[in-house]
Phi, psi and omega in degrees: 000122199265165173211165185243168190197133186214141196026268190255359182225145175227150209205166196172140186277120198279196194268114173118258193206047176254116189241138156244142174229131201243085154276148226242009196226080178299183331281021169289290191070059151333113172271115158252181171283354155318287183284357149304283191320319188289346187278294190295324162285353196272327193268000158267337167305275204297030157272315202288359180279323176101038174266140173302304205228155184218112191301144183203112155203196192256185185265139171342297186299328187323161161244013173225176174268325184185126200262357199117205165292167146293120168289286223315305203263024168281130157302164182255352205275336199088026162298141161276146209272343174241110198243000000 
């Protein structure tokens, strides 16, 4: 199984047509707008693999799979923060 990786989430094709995807920034697993993009590169590769299903978890150290958002990295202006 080979595996990949972009910033905080890494992700990779099990044997058929199964993909994992792992976020990596214990112990939270914060959504910044790093790991939305990692996210989003992770699940077109694994589209572009051709996998059915897709597994989404955290790394051993974590203590949750995902706590949210970051509040820090919300714009104040009323952007939306995942661009």
């Amino acid at each position: 199984m080979a595996q990949e990786q972009s910033g905080p989430v890494t992700w990779s094709r099990a044997e058929g047509d199964v993909g994992v995807v792992t976020f990596g920034e214990s112990p939270m697993n914060l959504l910044t707008s790093d790991t939305c993009a990692g996210l989003l590169a992770a699940l077109d590769a694994l589209e572009q693999a051709r996998v059915r299903v897709v597994i989404l978890a955290s790394d051993p150290e974590a203590r949750v799979w995902s706590s949210g958002v970051d509040l820090h990295h919300v714009p104040l202006d009323g952007q939306d923060s995942v661009q």
